[in-house]
DRENZAFI-458412 format. One record per residue: x, z, y of N, C-alpha, C in turn. Coordinates in pm, whole numbers, plus 50000, padded with zeros to 5 digits. Atoms other than C-alpha are relative to their C-alpha. Example, Ala and Ser with C-alpha at 12.3 -4.5 7.8 and 13.67 -1.06 7.14 Angstrom:
BEGIN
> n_u, n_w, n_v, ca_u, ca_w, ca_v, c_u, c_w, c_v
> 50089, 50000, 49881, 51230, 50780, 49550, 50090, 50000, 50120
> 49918, 49994, 49881, 51367, 50714, 49894, 49923, 50073, 50109
//
This chain:
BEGIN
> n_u, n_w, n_v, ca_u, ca_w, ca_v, c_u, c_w, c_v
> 50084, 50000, 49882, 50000, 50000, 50000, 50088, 50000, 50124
> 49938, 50061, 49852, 50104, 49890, 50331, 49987, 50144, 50069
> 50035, 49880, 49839, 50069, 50162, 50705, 49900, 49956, 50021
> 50151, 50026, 49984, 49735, 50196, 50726, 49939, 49955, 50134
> 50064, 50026, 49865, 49589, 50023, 51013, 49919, 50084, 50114
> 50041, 49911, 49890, 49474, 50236, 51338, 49875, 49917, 50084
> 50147, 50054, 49927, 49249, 49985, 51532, 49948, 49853, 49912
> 50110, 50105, 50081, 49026, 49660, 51478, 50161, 49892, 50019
> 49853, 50078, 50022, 49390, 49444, 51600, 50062, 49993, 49891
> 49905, 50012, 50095, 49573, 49524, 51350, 49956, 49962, 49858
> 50124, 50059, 50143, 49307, 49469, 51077, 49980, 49862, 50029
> 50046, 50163, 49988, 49230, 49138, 51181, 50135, 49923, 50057
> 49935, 50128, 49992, 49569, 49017, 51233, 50071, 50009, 49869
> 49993, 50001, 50167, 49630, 49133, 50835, 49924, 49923, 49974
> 50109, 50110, 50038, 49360, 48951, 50763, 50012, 49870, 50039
> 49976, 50193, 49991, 49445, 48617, 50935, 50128, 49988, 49912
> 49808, 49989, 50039, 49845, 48729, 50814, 49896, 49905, 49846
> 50074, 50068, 50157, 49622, 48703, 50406, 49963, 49896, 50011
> 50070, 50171, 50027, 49414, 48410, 50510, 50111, 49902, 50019
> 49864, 50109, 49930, 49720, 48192, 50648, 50090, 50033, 49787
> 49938, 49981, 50147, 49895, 48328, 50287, 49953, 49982, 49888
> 50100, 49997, 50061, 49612, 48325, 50048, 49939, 49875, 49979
> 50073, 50124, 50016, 49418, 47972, 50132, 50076, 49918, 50083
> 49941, 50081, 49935, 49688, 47797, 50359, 49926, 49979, 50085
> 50024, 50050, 49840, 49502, 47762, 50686, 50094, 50046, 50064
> 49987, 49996, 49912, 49614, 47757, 50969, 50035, 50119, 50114
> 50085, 49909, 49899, 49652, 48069, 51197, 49918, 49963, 50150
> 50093, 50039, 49834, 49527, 47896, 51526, 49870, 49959, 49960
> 50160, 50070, 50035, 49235, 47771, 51328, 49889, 50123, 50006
> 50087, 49853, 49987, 49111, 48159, 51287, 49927, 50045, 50104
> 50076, 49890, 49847, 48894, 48336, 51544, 49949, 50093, 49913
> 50110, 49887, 50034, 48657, 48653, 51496, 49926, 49918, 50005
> 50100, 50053, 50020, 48420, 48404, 51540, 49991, 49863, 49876
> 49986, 50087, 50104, 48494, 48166, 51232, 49958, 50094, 49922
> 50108, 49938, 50172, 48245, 48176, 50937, 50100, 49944, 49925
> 49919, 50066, 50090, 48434, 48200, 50639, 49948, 49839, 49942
> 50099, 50053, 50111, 48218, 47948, 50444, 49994, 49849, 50085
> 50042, 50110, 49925, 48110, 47694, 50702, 50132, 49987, 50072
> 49915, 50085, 49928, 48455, 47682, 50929, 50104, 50020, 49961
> 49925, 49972, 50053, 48686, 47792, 50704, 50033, 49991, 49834
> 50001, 50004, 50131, 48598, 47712, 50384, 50013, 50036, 49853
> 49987, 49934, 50112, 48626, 47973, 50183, 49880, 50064, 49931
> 50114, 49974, 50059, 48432, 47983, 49901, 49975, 50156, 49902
> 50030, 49802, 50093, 48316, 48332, 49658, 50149, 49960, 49923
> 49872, 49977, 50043, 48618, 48266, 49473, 50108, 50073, 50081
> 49886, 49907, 49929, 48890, 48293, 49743, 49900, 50137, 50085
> 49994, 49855, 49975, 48656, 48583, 49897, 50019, 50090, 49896
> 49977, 49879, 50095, 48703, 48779, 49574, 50198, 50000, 50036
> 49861, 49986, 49974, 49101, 48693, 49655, 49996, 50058, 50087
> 50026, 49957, 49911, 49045, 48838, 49983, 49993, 50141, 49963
> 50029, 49865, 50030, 48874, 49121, 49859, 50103, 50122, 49928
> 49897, 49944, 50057, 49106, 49198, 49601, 50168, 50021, 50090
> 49888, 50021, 49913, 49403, 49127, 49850, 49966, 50144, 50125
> 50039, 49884, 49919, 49231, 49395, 50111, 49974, 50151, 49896
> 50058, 49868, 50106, 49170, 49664, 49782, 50190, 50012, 49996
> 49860, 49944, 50018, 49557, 49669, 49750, 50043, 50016, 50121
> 49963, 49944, 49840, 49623, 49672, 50110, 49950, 50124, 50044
> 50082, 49842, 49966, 49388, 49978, 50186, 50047, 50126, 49935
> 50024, 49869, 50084, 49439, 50155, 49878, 49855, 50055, 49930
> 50107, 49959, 49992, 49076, 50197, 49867, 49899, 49911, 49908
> 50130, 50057, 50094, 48759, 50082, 49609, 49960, 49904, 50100
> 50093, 50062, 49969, 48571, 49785, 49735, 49899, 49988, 49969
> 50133, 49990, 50056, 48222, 49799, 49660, 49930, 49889, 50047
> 50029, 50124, 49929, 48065, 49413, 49698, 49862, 50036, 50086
> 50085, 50026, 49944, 47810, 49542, 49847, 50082, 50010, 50159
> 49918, 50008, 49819, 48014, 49606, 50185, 50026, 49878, 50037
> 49953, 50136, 49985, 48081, 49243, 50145, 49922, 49936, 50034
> 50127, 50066, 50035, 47733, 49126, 50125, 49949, 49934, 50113
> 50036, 50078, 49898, 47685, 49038, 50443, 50128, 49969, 50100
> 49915, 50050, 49893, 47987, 48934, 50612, 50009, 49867, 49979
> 50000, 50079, 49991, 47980, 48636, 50737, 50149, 49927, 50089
> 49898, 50055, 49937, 48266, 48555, 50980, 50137, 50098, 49964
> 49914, 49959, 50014, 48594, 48693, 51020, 50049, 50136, 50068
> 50019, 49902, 49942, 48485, 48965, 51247, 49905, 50117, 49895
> 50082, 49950, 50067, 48238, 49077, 50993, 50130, 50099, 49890
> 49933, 49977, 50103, 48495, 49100, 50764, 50153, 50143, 50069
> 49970, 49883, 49876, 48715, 49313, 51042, 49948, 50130, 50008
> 50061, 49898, 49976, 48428, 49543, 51083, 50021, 50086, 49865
> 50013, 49947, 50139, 48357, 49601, 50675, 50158, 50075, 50000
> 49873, 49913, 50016, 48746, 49714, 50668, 50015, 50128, 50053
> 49966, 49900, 49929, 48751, 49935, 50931, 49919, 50102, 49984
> 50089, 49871, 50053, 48428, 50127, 50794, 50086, 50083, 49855
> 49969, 49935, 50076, 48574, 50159, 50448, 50114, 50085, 50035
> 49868, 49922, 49932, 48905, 50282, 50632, 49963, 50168, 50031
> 50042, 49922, 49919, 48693, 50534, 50793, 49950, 50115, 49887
> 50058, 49881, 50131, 48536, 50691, 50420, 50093, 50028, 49965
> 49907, 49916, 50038, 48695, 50966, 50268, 50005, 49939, 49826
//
C-alpha cells in the first residue's frame, strides 16, 4: 500500500496516474468530468482493473456496490475518498 491520500487532488491524480497505466490513455484526455464508458471507454472489465488497482492502493475492501453508480471520473474520486473515510 502506497501514503494514503489526504484530499480529493491526490486521489484523482492516482487515479488518472492508474488510468494512463492500466488502459493507455492519455493523461490530457482525463477530466473529473469524463464518463468512463462514453469518453473514455472503459468498459466493466477494465473497471474491475480499476477497482482492483484502487483495493491495493487503499488497503481497503471494495464493495461493488460503492461502484454502482459512478459514472465519471469524479464519481469515482468521490467513492474513494468515502471508503478512505470508513473505519
Amino acid at each position: 500500500m502506497n501514503k494514503i491520500p489526504q484530499t480529493q487532488a491526490e486521489i484523482y491524480q492516482y487515479i488518472v496516474d492508474a488510468m494512463v497505466r492500466l488502459f493507455e490513455l492519455d493523461a490530457d484526455d482525463i477530466t473529473p468530468e469524463s464518463h468512463l464508458y462514453q469518453d473514455l471507454d472503459i468498459d466493466s472489465i477494465d473497471a474491475v482493473d480499476l477497482v482492483v488497482e484502487l483495493k491495493q492502493w487503499t488497503g481497503k475492501k471494495i464493495q461493488p456496490e460503492a461502484f454502482k453508480s459512478v459514472r465519471t471520473v469524479q464519481d469515482v474520486v468521490e467513492a474513494v475518498e468515502l471508503l478512505l473515510k470508513q473505519q
